[in-house]
N, C-alpha and C positions, 0 to 999 in steps of 0.2 A: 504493500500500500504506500507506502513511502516512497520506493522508487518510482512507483505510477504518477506519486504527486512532485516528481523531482525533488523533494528533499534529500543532502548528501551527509553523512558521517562529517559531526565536526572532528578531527583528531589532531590539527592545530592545538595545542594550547597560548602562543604566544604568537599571533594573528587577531586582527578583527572578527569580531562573529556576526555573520546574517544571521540573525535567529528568526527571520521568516522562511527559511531554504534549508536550517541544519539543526539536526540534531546531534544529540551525544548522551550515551547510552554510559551510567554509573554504575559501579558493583562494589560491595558492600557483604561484609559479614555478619551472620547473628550466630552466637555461642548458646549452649546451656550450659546449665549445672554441670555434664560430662566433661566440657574441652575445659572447666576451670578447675576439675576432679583431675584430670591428667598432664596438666600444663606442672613442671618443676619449675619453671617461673614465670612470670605475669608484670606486666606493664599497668602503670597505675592510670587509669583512663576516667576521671572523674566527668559527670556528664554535667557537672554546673559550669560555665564561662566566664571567667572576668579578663575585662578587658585591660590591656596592660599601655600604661603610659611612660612615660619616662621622665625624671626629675634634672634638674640639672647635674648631676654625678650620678645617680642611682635608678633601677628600677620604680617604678611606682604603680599605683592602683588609685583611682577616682574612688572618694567615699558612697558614692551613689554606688559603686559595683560591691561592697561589703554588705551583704545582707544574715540576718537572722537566719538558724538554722542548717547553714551549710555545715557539712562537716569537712570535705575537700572538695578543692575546685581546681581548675587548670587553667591556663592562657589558652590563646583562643585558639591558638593548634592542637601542640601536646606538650608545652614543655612553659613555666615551671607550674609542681603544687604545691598550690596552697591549702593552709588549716590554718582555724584559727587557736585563741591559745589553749581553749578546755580542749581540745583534741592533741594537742601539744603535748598535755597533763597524760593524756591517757596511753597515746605512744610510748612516752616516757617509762611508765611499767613496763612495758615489755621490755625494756631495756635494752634496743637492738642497738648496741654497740656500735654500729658502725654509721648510724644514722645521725646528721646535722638540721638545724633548726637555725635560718638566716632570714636576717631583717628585710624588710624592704620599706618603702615609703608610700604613708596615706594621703594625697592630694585632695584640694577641695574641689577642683575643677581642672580640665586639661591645662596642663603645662602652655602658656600663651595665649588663653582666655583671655579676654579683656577683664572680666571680674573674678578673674585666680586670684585670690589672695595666699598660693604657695602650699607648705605643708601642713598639716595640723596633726595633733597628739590624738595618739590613740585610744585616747581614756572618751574619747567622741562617740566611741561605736564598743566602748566598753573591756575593751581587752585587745591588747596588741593580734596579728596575725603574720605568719611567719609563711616563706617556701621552706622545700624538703631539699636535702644535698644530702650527698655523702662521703667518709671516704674513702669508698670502693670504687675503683672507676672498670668498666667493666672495656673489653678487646671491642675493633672494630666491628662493626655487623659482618655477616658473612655478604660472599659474592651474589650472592642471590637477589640481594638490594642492589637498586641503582643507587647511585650520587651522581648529584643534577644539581647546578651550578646555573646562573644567569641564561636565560634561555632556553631552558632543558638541557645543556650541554652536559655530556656521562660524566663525570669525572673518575679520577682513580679510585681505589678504594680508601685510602690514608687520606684522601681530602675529605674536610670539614664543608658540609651544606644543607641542601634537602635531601631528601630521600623518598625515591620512589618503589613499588614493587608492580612489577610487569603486571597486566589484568585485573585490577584491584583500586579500586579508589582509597580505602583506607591501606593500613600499612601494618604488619605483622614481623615485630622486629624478630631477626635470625640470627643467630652466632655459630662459631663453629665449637666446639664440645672440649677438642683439643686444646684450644684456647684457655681454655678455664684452667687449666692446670695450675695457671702461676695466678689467678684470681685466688682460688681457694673457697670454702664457705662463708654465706653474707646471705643476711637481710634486707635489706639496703641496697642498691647499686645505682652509679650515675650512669649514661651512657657516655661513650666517649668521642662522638661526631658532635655533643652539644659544643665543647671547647671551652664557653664561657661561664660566668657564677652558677647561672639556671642550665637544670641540663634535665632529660627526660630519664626518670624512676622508672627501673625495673628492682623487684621484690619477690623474694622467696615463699612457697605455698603456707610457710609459718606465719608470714604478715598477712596476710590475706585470710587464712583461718582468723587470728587474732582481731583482725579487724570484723568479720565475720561473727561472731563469740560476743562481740563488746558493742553489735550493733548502730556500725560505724556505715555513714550510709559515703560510698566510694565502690565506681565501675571497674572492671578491669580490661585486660587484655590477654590472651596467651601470649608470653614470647616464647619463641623455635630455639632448640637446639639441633643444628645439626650436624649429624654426624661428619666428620672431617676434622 
């Protein structure tokens, strides 16, 4: 039907789109209970959003994106999480060792507003909120991911950028098994294409039970191991 009506597969992504002529066809995963039963580790994929701004030296967060009731949330991709600090509190029991709790800054209004008047304390919204770091820093993703650079262009795998995986609109981090030898056991892990402060959480089936158990409300993801 679509060819009948001349519309063509968009697969430009960095091109203009006719969207009266093209489409483009997204794929998307849904998990149960099983793939989070047999995944050895799991990417922390919280489905709240906040939007991330930037201060003059630091990260930051608009007080309007702090809301009641979250327990973790993400930047508007995947990378970094936040909680606020009673979840902070409850973390902190399980005592995973290798897990970091870093500041970032509460803004009143984007950074350049005409009526920003800058930073304000956190006692605003009741209790400071922190991102998650660690410090584990886990091996490159396996070959099975792209790295894509300005334009789509592949990159190596040792470069730092996006990440794509072939057929897939979302993305299913991969590593190689071998790898981990000189990681060792963790709870915790950063990934290591993030580079900078904020880097994307992967965690052990122990943090995920515990979070589970303490009725912690946070999404996940499977990440791959694979063989290699």
């Amino acid at each position: 039907m679509l060819d009948a009506a001349g519309v063509r597969p968009w697969n430009d992504h960095y091109r203009t789109r006719n969207r009266t002529y093209e489409y483009n066809l997204r794929r998307y995963r849904e998990y149960d209970k099983t793939d989070f039963e047999a995944a050895e580790l799991l990417q922390l994929w919280p489905d709240q959003v906040l939007m991330i701004d930037r201060s003059v030296t630091d990260m930051a967060v608009q007080r309007k994106e702090i809301k009641d009731g979250i327990d973790f949330a993400r930047g508007l991709y995947d990378l970094p999480i936040f909680v606020p600090g009673r979840v902070r509190t409850i973390l902190e029991q399980a005592r995973f060792h290798d897990l970091r709790f870093e500041s970032f800054t509460l803004l009143r209004n984007a950074q350049g507003d005409d009526d920003s008047d800058g930073e304000l304390e956190w006692d605003i919204v009741g209790e400071p909120w922190w991102f998650l770091n660690s410090e584990v820093r886990l091996p490159p993703l396996s070959r099975y991911l792209e790295r894509v650079g300005p334009r789509g262009k592949v990159l190596p795998r040792e470069a730092r950028g996006g990440i794509r995986e072939p057929g897939f609109d979302d993305v299913e981090l991969h590593y190689y098994r071998s790898e981990f030898k000189e990681v060792g056991e963790f709870d915790v892990a950063r990934d290591w294409e993030s580079g900078s402060r904020a880097a994307r959480i992967i965690v052990s089936k122990r943090f995920y039970e515990f979070c589970k158990q303490n009725g912690l409300k946070c999404s996940f993801k499977p990440a791959r191991i694979d063989e290699g």
